[in-house]
Every structure is written in C-alpha cells, then in structure tokens.
N, C-alpha and C positions, 0 to 999 in steps of 0.2 A: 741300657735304656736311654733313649735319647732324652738331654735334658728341656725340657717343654717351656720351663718358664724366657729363660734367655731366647728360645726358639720363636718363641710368641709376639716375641719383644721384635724381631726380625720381622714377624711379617711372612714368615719361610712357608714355602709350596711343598707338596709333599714330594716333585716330581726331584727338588734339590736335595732333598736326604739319600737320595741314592748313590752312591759313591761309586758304583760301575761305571756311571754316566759321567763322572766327572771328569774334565778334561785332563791329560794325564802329564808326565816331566819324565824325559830322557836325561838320569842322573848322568850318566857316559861322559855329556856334556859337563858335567860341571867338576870342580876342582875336589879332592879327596875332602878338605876341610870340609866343602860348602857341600858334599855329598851326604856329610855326619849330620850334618845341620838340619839338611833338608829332610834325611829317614828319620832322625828323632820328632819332628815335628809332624811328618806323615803319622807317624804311628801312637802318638797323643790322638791326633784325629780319628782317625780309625780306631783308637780304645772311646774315645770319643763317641762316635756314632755309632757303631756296629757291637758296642758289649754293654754289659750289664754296670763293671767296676766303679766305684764312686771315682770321684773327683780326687780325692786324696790319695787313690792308688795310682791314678795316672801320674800326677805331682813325681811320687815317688819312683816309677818306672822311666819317666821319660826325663825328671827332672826340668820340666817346663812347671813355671809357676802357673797359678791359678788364675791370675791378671790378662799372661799372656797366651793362656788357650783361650781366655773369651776371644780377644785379639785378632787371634787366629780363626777362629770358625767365623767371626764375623767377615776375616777378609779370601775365604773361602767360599762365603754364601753370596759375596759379593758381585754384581750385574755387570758382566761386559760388554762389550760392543756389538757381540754377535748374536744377543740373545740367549745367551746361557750365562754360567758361570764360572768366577774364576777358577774354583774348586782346587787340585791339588797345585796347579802352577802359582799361586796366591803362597804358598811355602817356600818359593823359592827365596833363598839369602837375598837381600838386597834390592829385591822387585820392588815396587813401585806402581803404587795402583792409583789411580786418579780416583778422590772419594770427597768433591769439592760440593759436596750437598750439604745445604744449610737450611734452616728455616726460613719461612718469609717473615722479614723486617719490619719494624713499624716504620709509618712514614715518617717518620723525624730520625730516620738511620743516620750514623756519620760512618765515615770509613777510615777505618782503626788501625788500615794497611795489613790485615787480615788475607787469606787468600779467598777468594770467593767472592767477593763483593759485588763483582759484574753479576756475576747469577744472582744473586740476591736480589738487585737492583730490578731486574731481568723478572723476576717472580714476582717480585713487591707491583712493579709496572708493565703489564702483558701487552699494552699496548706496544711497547717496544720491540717485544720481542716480534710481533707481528708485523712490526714495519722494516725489522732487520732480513725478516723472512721476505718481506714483499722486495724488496731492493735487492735482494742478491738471489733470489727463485722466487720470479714472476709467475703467478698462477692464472692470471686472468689473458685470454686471448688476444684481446685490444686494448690488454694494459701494456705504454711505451714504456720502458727503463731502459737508463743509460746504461750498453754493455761495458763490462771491465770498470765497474765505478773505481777510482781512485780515492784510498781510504781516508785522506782528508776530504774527500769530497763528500763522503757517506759519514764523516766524524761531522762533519759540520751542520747537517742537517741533522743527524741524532743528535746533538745538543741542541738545536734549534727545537725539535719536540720535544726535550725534556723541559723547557722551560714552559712550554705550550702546557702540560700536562700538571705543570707547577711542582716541580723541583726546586728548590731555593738557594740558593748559591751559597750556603752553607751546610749542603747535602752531596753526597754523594752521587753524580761522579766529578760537580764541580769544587768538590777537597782536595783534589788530584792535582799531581805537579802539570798533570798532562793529559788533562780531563780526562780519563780510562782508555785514551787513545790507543794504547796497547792492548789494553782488555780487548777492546772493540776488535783492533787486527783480530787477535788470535782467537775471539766468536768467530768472527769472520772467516777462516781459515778453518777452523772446526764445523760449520757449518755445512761450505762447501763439499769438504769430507763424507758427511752423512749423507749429504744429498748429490752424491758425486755423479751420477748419472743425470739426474734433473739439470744441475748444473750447467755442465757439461752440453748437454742438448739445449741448453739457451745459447753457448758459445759456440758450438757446431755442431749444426742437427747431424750432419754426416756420421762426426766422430762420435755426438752420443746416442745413434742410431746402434751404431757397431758396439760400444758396453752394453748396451740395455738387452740387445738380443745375441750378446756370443759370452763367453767362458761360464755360462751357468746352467747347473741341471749337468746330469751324463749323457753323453754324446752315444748313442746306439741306434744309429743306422745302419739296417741292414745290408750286406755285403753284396753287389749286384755284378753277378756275372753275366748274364745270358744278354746276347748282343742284341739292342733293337729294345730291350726291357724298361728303357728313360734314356731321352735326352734331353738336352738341357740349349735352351735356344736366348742369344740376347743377340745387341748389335753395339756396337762399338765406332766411335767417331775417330777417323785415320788418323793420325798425329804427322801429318803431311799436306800440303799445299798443291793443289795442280791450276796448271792453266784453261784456259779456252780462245781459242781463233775465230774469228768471224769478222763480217764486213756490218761497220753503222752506217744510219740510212744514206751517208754522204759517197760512199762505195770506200771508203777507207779500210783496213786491215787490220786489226788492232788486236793484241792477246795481254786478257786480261785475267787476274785470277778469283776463284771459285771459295764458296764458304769450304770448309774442311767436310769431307765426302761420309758416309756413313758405308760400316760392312755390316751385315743380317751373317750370322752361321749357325749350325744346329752341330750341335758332335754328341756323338754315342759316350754312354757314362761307362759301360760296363769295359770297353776297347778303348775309348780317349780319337776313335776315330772323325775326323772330320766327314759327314756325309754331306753334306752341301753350304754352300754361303750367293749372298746376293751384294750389290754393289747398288747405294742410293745415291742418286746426284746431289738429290732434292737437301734443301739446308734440314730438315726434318722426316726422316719416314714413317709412312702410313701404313694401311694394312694390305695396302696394292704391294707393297714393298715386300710385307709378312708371307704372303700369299708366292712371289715369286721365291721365296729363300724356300718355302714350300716344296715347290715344285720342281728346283733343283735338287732337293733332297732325297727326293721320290725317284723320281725320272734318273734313269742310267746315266752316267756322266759319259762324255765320248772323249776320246784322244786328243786334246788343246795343239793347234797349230800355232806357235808363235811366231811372229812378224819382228821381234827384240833382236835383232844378231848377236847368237850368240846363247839366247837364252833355252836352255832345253831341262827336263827331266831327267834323271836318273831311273835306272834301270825298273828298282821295284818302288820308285812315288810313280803315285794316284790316288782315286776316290775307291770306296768298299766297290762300289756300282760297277766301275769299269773295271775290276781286277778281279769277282768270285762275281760266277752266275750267282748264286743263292742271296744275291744282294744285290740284284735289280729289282726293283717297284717293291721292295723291302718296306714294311710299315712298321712303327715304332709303337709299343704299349700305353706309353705315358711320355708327357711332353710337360718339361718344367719350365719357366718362364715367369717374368716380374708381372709387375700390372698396369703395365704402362699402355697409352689409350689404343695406341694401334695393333697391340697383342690383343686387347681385349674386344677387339671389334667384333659385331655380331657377324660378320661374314666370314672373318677370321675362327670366329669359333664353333659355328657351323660347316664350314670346310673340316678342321682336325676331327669333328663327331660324325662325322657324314663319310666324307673320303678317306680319313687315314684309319680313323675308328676307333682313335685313343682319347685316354681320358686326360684332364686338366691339370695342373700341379700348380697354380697360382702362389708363387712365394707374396712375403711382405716387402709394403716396397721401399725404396730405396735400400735394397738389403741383398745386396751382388752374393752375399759370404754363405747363400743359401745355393749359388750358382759356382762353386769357386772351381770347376775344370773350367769349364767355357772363359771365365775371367783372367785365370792361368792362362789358357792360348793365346787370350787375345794378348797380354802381353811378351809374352813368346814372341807374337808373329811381331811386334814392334820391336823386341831386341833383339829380334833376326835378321829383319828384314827394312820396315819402315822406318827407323831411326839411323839407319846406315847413308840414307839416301841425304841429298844434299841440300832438298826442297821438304826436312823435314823440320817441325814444330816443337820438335822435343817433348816430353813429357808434361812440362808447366815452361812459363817464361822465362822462369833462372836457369832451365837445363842447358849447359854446356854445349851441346850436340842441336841444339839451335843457330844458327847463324844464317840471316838472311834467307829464308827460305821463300820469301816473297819473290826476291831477284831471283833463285835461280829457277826457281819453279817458269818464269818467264822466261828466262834467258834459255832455257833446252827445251822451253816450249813442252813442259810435260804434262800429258793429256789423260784424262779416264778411260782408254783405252788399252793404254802401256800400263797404268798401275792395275786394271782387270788382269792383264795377263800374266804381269808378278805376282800378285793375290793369288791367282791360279798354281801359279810353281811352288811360289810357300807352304801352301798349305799340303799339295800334292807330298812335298818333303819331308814338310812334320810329320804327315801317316806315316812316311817310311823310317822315319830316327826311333831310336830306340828312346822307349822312356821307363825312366826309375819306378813308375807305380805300376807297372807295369813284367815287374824282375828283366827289365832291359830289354823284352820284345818290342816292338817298334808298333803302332796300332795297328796295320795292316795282317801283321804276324799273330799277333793276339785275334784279330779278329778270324782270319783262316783258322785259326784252334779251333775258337769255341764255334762257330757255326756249324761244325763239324760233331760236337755236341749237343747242342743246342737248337731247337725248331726255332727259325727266322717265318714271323708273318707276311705275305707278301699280296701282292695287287691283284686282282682276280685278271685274266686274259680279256675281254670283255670291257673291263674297266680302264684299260689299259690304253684302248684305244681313243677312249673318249673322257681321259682326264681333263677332269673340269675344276679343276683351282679356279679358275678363271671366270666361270659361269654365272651370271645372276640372274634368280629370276624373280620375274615382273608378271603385272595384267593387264591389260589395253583393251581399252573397248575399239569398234573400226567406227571412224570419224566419214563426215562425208557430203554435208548437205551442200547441192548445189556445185559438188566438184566430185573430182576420182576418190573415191574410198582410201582411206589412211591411218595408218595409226599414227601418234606421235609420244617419243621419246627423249627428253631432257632435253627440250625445243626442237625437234628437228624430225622432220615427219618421213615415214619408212612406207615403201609398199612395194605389192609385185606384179607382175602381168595377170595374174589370178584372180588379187581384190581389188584390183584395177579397173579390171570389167565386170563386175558383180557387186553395183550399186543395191542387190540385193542383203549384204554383207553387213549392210552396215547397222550397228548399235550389238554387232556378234561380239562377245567378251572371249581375249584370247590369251593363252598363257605363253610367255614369250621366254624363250634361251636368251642373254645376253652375254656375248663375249668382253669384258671392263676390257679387255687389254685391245679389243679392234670395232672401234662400233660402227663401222662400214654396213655392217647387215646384222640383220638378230632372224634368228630364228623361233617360230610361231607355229601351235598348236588349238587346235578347239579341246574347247571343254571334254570333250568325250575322250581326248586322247589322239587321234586324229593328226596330223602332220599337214599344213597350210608350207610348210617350206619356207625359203630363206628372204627377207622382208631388206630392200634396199634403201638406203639414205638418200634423199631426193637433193637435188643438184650437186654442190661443190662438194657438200660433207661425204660426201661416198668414193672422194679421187684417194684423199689421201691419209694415209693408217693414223687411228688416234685411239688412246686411253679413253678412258671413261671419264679419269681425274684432267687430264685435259681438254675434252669438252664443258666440264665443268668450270673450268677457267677461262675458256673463250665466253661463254654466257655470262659469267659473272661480270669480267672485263665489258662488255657488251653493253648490260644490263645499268654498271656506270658511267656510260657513256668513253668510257675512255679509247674501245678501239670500234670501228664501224667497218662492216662490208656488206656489199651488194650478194644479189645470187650470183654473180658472174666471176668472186672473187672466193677463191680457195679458202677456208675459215685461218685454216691451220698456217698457210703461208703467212697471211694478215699477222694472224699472235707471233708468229716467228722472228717477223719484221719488229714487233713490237718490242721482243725480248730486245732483241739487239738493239733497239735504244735504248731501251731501260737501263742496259747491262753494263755502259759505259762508263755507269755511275754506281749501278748497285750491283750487290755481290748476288742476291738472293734470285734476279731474275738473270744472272747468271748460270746460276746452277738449275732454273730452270729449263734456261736453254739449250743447256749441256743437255737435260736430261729429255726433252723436246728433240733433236736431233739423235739421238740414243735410239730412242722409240721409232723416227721414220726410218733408219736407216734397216731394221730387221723387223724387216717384212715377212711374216710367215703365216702357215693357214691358220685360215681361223680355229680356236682349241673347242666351238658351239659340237655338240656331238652330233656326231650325222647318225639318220633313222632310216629303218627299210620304210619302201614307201612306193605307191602302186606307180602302174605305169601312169603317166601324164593324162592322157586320156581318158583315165578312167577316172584320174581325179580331178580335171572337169569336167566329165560329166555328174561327180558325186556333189561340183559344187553348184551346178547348174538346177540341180532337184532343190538342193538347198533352198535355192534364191527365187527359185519357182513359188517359194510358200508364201512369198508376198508379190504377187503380180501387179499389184497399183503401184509399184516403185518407178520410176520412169525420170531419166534424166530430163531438163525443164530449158535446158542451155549449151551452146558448145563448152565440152571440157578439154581441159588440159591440163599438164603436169604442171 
C-alpha cells in the first residue's frame, strides 16, 4: 500500500505511481559494484509502491534505512526537463539531480553563499525575472533588443534595476564578490536552453525556422511511386555571373555584367526525373516565369541542337517527354511548391486547376526541407556543373571556387545563351546517372519501369493544340464616338477591318483571348460565343513581338515621364534604347535587357487558340444585321486610323 502521508506531502499525481511508465536504466551500462547498488535500491522502491509490507520489512530485505527510502522516492518523483519524471534513473549511483528550489525569501534576504540564491532572488522579485526574459527572448514585434547582448552588458542593467526596484546594497546580489554575475551567466545560458528554438529564431530566422519545424513528431509519409503522382517545383538563383554585349546611346560596345540569373524546374517525386526547367533573366521572377517552366514541363521536349563546340549528350540523357511516348503532354496529380508571391499568383493558379487539373500542395514558407529532392538537385546541378565554371560565385563569399568571376565572365564574354544550353545538358545527364534512392536506376530507367505499370494522365488531343499557359482573359466594351470603332488594351487600342466598318458595333461588350507572351493581336468573341476574330494593335505596337510584362513597363516608364515616343516610333525599340543607357550603370536594367532581346529574338505563333468559324462572308453579313439594329448610327466626320 502506498504510503499516502509522505505522498501527500509531495503533491504526487496519480499518473506518477505507476512504475511502468517510469523512465527505465540499462544496468549493462554500469559497473558490477554500482549494478548491486542500483537493484537493491530499485527493489526497496518497488516493495515500496507496488506491495503491501511495512516499512520495516523493507529496512530489513534491502537493508536501506528508513531516512534513505524517503530520499529516494522523493528523488524519484522528482520533475525533469521533459515533463515527466526522474523515476528509476534518480537510482542511479552517483547521479546528480538539480533540486535548487527554495522558498521565497523575505525582503531583507542576505546571501549566506547558499546555492540558490539567484532563484530566490528571481522569485522574491518577478519583475526581474521578466526583464531577463524580455532582453534575451523578445516577445513583442516592435520591440528593438540588442542581438547577442554581451553579459556585462545585461549584468549592468540588471543591477541598475535592482536598485530601481530597491534592493539595498546590503542584500542580495550586491553581498557578492561579483554581484551574481555568474549566477546571471548561467540563468542566462539556462534560459536559452529552454527556449532554444525561440531563441534561436531571434538569431536566425532561417536556422530557427529549420528546429521548430524538423526532428519532431514521426516522419510517415507515404511512399510514392506512381510517376506524374507529385512534383515538386521551386527556382534557384545560379551561383554564376554572365555577361551582356550591346552598344550605349554613343554607338559604343561595351559588355557589362548581369544580376545572378534565376532557374524555375519541376521534377517527378516518385522517378527524381527532371520534366522541365525555365531560365529567368529578370533580377526577380514572376508568374510569367511560373507559367513558362509550366509549359515546358507539359509540352514534349525536342532534341537540343548545340552551338558549344564540343558540347553534346550521351547516348540515353534527355527529358521523360522526348524519350517514352507515354510522357508527352503528361499531367501531374499534385504539384508541391513554397508560397512565394509568384507561385501564388491567381493566373498561376488557375492555369495548374484549369489546364493541368491538379491540386495545390502549398508548403510553409521559408521551409525548402518540405521540398528536399528539387533542393538536392539544385545543388547537384551546381556541384556538377555551375561551380566548375570559372565565372562562378561560389556557394557564399568565403567559398574557395570563387575567384574573380566578374573578370571572367567579361573576359569570354559568357552569355545566357551558352549557360541555357549547358543547363540543357546537365539536366539531360542527371535523368540518365544513376541514383542511390533509386537502387542505382538512373531516373529515366525508373521512370520506363513504372509507367509501364502505372496509368500516366496526359493532355486530351484537342487541348493539345491550343495550350493556353499563356491565355488571359479579359472584357472590352467597342469604343468609337466620332472615329473607327476600337477597343483598348493596357493603353493601346486594337481593331480589325470588321469593327472598323461597323460603327454600328459600338458599346458591344466583348470577351477577349489575350496572348501575355505576344500582344500584337488578341483575339475576340461576342457574348453569345460567336468568334469576331483576331483584333490588331494600331500603329508601331503591332511591328514588333512583346510580353504583356513589358508593355507594362513601357506605360509605366511612359507615364513617368522618363521615356517618350511619337506614333511613328516603335515603343519597344524606344525602351530598348533606354535599357541600354540605363545598363551602363545598373545591373537591373541589364538584365532587363537581356531578357528584352530574349523575347524579340523568338518569334513564334501566337499560343491564342484558333476557332472554327464561318466563311468571311457570311460573317459579315451576320455582322451587317447586327448593326442594322441601330440605323440612326451614322458617322458625323472623315475617319481614320
């Protein structure tokens, strides 16, 4: 029977009389002597708790005095750090339990050189203990504290409040050779301890991002084999420098170089295969960015022609796409990704629910170790391949494998061209190596397995034709008083020989196809469904190919007054020109410009899906009844474009 008064006197839970639960001791470990020591003392306790025998029989059996089992169960029931108790490891010979609880002190305490005394102090005055807390684990948002205070520096203001608070320098801690300046350390360093993760993330959110969310709780994620079933998408800043060539407004030559370039890739979880990657100039990428690493991912990869001397493929690298029919227009289940704003775009995430037709996996963010194959690769592809190169950045600014990468990236004149087409081979390579998580199949080789058992989802025929990553749509009313009917589009008014002549047309509300990647023409529908056909950019805006994001940037620049053109001048030359002053000086409208000249150089059709649609004839005359419904419409003036 357990003895209840002593029990009482503890304060004891009932969930601590259970001896099952008690944390247990691997005697193995310890010495023959301190093994007798420690079963004689187990087995007092356990006559102890779990039997009926008085106190004097145990005395008798184990030859433990009666002083020393109180001793003992007290230092058994005792609280450790982990929220339980010490239980049978508190037996061990020689252990050592921190048990420095004291009462609280009157305020006219002295210190008697006692152990304890800081906790006392600490209890007697809680305002302390709150200010020790606020200075080394800041709670409040927009409260400043010195990181890493230096313990004289936090010793001298705690005695500066203890006096504040009226301690009298015949108290405790100024009785002290060294005013508790030790105590303080090792509060200080205890503290820390407890609050290691709090801590931690005042000193680096990064690092204590990574404690708070890794080694705890069981790791049981389910085992993902079936290819296409999640991948896993981020983008990674090269650890390389390139150049760019161009002439400033003086006709000079000059090659200057670029902020550090960005890669977009997506790779299969279940294979470790790389299905596609994009290459950003821009110092930042968007969701224009998201949307092309997209589109490669989807779309068949074709046979890379290199221009590198030299530089070719092995036999079996490449992409899934180009190497197994069954992994062309290939769509994936689930798509994992951080939360960073250009993943999260609404265009970005109406594309993945609409075209690919998978669902979301939003990790927490800054928290890569939720991504860790795609993170793996990427640095793969830099110990493989980008830290070899001699215009490389290294890892951080102390890495070794840095040297001058400014100069040479200049001096061989290396372009985002040559490192697209390295990027290209690398990755082609890694599908084909073998990899360890893999029992040594190489992802290509694993992925021909499983597909093979496995249903792969893929693109419907239909859809195929008229992938639209790229698509956005819009509404326009048709504009018109007093000139040719138009609609207008992020300043820049569109029309065609149809609503040209059909001043009837106007205040029709139309729902419009936009290509982001070519705004030369949009394509336009009536409300009913109807096909009005392909809607052209009036004067210069329609010579030559532009994004969506950089007509955005000509208007904006525009709208600052900082660049100007007539209708007679090209918009896009006008910004081109501009870049290339800008760039003389700055890195940012360098890489603009890189990516400026990217874009005109590939030219391709528009991706607006094309519609059956009657013969021409009949559709004006369908538009001709139309505009019949308002016959008082009558132009008042000569018009023109």
């Amino acid at each position: 029977m357990v003895r209840r008064r002593l029990l009482e006197e503890l304060s004891v839970e009932e969930w601590m009389l259970d001896l099952k639960k008690w944390p247990k001791v691997d005697i193995t470990l310890l010495s023959k002597e301190h093994q007798e020591m420690y079963l004689k003392r187990k087995q007092a306790m356990d006559l102890y708790f779990m039997s009926e025998r008085s106190v004097t029989d145990i005395i008798q059996q184990t030859g433990i005095t009666y002083k020393r089992i109180s001793y003992f169960v007290k230092r058994c029931l005792y609280p450790n750090n982990n929220g339980s108790i010490f239980g049978y490891t508190a037996l061990i010979p020689y252990k050592r339990i921190d048990k420095n609880q004291f009462p609280s002190a009157p305020p006219n305490y002295i210190d008697t050189g006692k152990a304890g005394s800081f906790t006392v102090l600490l209890n007697t005055h809680p305002q302390l203990r709150v200010f020790l807390e606020d200075m080394v684990l800041p709670k409040k948002k927009n409260e400043i504290v010195e990181k890493g205070m230096m313990i004289k520096v936090l010793h001298k203001k705690f005695l500066k409040l203890c006096k504040e608070i009226g301690i009298q320098s015949h108290q405790y801690p100024f009785t002290t050779k060294d005013f508790a300046k030790r105590s303080l350390e090792r509060y200080i360093v205890k503290l820390k301890k407890e609050h290691l993760i709090v801590y931690t993330f005042q000193e680096n959110k990064e690092l204590g991002s990574y404690m708070a969310h890794n080694g705890v709780g069981v790791k049981n994620h389910p085992l993902i084999a079936r290819p296409y079933r999640r991948v896993q998408f981020d983008a990674h800043k090269i650890d390389i420098l390139i150049s760019i060539t161009f002439l400033t407004p003086e006709g000079d030559e000059v090659t200057k170089i670029l902020d550090r370039i960005w890669i977009l890739n997506i790779i299969d979880e279940a294979t470790r295969c790389v299905l596609g990657y994009h290459l950003c100039l821009n110092k930042e990428y968007s969701s224009w960015d998201v949307l092309k690493c997209l589109h490669n991912a989807v779309k068949p990869q074709v046979d890379p022609e290199f221009s590198i001397p030299g530089l070719k493929l092995s036999e079996n690298a490449g992409f899934p796409s180009q190497k197994f029919e069954t992994c062309k227009w290939a769509l994936w289940d689930e798509f994992l990704i951080d939360n960073a704003k250009a993943n999260d775009a609404q265009l970005v995430t109406e594309k993945l629910k609409h075209v690919i037709g998978c669902s979301i996996n939003q990790g927490p963010v800054s928290m890569p170790e939720r991504r860790p194959i795609i993170e793996r690769f990427f640095g793969l592809l830099e110990e493989n391949g980008f830290h070899r190169l001699p215009n490389t950045t290294g890892s951080d600014p102390t890495d070794t494998k840095r040297n001058k990468p400014e100069e040479y990236a200049i001096k061989y004149r290396i372009s985002e061209w040559e490192i697209e087409e390295l990027t290209t081979a690398l990755i082609a390579e890694y599908n084909a190596t073998p990899h360890s998580g893999l029992g040594y199949l190489s992802p290509l080789e694993a992925m021909e397995q499983r597909i093979q058992r496995y249903f792969v989802r893929t693109l419907g025929e239909e859809e195929r034709e008229n992938l639209s990553f790229f698509v956005l749509r819009a509404k326009r009313t048709i504009r018109g008083k007093d000139r040719r009917p138009y609609i207008q589009y992020k300043a820049v008014e569109y029309r065609n020989d149809i609503i040209a002549n059909l001043p009837d047309l106007v205040g029709t509300e139309l729902e419009l196809l936009i290509d982001i990647d070519d705004l030369r023409s949009i394509r336009a529908f009536f409300r009913d469904g109807s096909e009005l056909g392909l809607l052209y950019a009036t004067g210069k805006w329609g010579i030559s190919k532009h994004s969506l994001k950089t007509r955005e940037a000509i208007i904006s620049l525009r709208n600052k007054k900082l660049i100007h053109f007539t209708e007679f001048e090209d918009p896009i030359e006008v910004f081109q020109r501009y870049l290339e002053k800008k760039g003389t000086r700055y890195k940012t409208a360098r890489n603009q410009l890189a990516n400026l000249k990217k874009e005109r150089e590939k030219e391709v059709p528009s991706s607006i899906p094309a519609f059956e649609s009657e013969e021409s004839s009949l559709i004006q005359k369908e538009f001709i009844e139309i505009g019949s419904k308002n016959k008082k419409r009558r132009f008042t003036k000569t018009l023109g474009y």
